[in-house]
C-alpha positions as CSV (number, residue, x, y, z in Angstrom):
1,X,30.4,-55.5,-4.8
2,X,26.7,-54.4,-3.9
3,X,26.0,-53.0,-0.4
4,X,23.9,-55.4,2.0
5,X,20.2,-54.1,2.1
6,X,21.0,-52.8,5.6
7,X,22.9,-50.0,4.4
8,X,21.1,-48.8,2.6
9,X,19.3,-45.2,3.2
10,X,15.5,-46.1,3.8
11,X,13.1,-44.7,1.5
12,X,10.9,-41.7,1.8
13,X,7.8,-43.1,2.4
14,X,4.1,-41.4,2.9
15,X,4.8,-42.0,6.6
16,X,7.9,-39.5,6.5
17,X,6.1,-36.8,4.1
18,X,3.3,-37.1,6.5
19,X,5.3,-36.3,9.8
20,X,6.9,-33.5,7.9
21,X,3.4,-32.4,6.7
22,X,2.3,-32.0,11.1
23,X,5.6,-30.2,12.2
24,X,3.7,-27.5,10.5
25,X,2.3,-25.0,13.1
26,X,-1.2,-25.1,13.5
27,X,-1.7,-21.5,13.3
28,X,-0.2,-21.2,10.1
29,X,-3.8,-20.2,8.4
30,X,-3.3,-17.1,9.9
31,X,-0.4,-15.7,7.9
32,X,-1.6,-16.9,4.9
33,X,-4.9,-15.4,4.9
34,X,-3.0,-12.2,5.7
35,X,-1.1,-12.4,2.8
36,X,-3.9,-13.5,0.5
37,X,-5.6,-10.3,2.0
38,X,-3.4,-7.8,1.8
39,X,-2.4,-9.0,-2.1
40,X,-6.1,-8.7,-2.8
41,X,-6.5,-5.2,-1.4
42,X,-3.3,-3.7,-3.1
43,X,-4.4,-5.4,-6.3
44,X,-7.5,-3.8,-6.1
45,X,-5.7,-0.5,-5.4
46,X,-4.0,-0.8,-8.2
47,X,-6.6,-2.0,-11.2
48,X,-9.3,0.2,-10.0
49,X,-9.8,3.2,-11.9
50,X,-10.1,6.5,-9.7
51,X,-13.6,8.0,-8.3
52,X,-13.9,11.7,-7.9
53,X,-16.7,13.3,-5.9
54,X,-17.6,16.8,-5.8
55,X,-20.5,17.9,-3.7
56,X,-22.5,21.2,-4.3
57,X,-25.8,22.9,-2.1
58,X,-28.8,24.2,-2.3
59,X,-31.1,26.0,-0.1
60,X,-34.4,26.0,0.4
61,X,-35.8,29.6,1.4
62,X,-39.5,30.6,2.1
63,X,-41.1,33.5,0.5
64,X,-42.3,36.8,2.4
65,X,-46.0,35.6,3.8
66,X,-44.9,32.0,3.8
67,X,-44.6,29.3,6.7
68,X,-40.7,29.4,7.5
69,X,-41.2,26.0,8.9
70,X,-42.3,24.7,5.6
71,X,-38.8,25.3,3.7
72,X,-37.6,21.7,5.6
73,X,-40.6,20.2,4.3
74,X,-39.5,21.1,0.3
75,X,-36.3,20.9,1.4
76,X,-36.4,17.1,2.0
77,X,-39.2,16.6,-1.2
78,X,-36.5,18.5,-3.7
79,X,-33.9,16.4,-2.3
80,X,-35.1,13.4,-3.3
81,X,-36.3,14.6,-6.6
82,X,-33.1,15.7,-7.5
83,X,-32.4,12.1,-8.3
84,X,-35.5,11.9,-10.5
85,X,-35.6,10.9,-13.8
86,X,-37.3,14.1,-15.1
87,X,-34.0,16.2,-12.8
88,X,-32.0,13.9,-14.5
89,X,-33.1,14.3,-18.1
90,X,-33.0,18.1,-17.1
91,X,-29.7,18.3,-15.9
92,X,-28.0,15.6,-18.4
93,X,-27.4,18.4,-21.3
94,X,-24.9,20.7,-18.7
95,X,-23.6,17.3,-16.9
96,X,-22.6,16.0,-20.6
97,X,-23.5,12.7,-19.5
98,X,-26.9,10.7,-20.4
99,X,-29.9,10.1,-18.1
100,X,-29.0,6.7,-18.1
101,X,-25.3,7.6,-16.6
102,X,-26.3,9.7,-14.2
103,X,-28.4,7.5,-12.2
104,X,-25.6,5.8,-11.0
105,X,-23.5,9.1,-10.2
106,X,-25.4,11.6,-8.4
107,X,-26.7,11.3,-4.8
108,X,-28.8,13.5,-2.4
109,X,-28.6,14.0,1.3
110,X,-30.9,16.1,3.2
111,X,-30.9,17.0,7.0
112,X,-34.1,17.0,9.2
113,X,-33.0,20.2,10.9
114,X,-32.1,22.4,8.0
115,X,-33.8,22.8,4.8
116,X,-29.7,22.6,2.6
117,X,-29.9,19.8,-0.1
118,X,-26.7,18.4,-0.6
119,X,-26.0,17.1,-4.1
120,X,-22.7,14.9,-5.0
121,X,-21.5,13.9,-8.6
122,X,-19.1,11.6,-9.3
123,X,-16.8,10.5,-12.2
124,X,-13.2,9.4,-13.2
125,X,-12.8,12.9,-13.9
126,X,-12.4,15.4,-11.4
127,X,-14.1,18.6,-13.5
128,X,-16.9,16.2,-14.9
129,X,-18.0,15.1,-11.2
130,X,-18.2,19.0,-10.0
131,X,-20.1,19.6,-13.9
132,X,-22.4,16.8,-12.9
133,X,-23.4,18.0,-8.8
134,X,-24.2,21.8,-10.1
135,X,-25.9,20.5,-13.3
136,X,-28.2,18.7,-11.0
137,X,-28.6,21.7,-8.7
138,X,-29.4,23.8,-11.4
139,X,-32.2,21.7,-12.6
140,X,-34.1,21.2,-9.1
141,X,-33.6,24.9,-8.6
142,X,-35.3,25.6,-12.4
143,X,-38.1,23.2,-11.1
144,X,-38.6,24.8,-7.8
145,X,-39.0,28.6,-9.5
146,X,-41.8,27.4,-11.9
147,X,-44.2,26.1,-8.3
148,X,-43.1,28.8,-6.2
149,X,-45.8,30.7,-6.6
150,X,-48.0,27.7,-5.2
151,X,-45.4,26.3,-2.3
152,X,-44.4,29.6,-1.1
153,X,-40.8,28.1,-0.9
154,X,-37.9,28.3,-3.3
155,X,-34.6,26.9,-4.1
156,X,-31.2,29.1,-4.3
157,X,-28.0,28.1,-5.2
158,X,-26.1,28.2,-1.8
159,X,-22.3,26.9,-3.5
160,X,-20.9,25.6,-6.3
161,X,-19.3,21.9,-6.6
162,X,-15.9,22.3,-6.3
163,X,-13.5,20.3,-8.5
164,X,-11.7,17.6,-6.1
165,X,-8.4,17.7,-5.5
166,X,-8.1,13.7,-4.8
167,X,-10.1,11.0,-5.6
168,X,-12.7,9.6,-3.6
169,X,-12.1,6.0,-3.6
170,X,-9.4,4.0,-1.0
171,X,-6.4,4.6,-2.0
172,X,-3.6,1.7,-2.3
173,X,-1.9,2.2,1.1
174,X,-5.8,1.7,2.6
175,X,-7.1,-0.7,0.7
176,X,-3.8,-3.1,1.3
177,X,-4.8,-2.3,4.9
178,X,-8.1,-3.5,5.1
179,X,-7.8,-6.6,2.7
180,X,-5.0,-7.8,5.5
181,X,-7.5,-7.5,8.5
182,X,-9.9,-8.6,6.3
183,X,-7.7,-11.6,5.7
184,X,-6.7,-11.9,9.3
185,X,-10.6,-11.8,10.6
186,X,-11.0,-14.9,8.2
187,X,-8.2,-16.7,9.4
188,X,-9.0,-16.5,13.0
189,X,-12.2,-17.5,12.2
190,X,-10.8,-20.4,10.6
191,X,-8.6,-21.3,13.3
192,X,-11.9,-21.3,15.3
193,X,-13.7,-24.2,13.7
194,X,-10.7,-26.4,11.8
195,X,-10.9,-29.8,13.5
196,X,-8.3,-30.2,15.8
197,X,-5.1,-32.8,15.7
198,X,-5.5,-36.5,16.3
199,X,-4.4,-37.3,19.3
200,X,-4.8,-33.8,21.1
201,X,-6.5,-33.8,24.9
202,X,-7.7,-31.7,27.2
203,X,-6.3,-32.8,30.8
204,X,-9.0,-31.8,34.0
205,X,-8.4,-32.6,37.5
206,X,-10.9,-33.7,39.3
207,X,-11.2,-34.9,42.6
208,X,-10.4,-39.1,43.1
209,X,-13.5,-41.3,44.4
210,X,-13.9,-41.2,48.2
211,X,-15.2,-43.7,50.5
212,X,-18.1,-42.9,52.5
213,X,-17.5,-40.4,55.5
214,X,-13.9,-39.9,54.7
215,X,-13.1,-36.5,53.2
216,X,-11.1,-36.0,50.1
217,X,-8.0,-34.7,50.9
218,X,-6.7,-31.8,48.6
219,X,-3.5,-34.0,46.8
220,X,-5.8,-37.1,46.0
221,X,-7.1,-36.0,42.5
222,X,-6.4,-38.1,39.4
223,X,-5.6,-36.6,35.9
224,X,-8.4,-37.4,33.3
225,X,-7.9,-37.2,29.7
């Protein structure tokens, strides 16, 4: 005996999956994109290979007759030659890295107010990134001694690089941090311009029409959607 087509259970059509689909809540972009942000920081945190920076100085000293003012000057003209490629193809023999490398792992900072040259070197290794900062010291001071008798101002080695005890790049704790506000930032902003629901409205009161000369009292208003 078959049952009667009345009791039977309905089928799940695209009108249930779709009313199951909107009980979602509509901030759920938020979450995700945390999620999706955080994973992508601590998998970058992971498969990154560790950068160590060391950071040595040099100063910049004016000889006996000369203008002290005049050691900033060659102060901030060493510093930027210490990223040169004739520094570089100086210093690449001590560094034990080529010219080529080292373009990409030595910096120079110099202040406005004090003629120290700060050189940085960085590597995968710890010992190699202190090699490569007071390899490239050495070379601008070598450079500066063979003028000095024309610029009145030479370059001492004020202190050696030394070898980093923890590398310079985020570590996985941080970079899981920042890739879940990173993650969070974007999902705000996409809660910001998704289109909203079908069939949401914005209810204003505002005041009801009024005859002429008669005031409107405070309770007649009328809801507008």
């Amino acid at each position: 005996m078959t049952e009667s087509p009345e009791k039977q259970p309905p089928a799940a059509g695209p009108d249930r999956r779709r009313r199951a689909l909107t009980r979602r809540p509509h901030w759920w972009p938020l979450p995700v994109c945390i999620l999706l942000g955080a994973a992508c920081g601590l998998s970058h945190g992971l498969l990154t290979s560790p950068e160590y920076a060391a950071t040595g100085y040099a100063l910049a000293v004016a000889e006996e007759g000369s203008d002290p003012a005049a050691a900033i000057g060659y102060a901030q003209s060493y510093g930027r030659l210490a990223t040169s490629d004739a520094t570089l193809s100086y210093a690449h023999g001590a560094a034990g890295e080529p010219a080529a490398v080292l373009r990409s792992q030595v910096t120079s900072e110099t202040s406005p107010d004090s003629p120290m040259i700060a050189v940085t070197g960085t590597s995968g290794d710890p010992r190699r990134a202190a090699d490569i900062a007071d390899a490239v010291i050495e070379a601008i001071v070598v450079s500066s001694g063979h003028v000095a008798a024309d610029t009145g101002v030479k370059l001492i080695k004020f202190t050696h690089a030394m070898t980093p005890d923890r590398a310079a790049s985020p570590s996985v704790p941080v970079g899981t941090a920042v890739g879940a506000s990173a993650g969070g930032l974007f999902g705000g902003l996409v809660l910001l311009v998704r289109p909203r629901r079908k069939g949401w409205t914005v209810s204003a009161q505002v005041p009801g029409p009024a005859t002429a000369g008669e005031p409107v009292a405070s309770g007649d208003r009328e809801l507008v959607r």
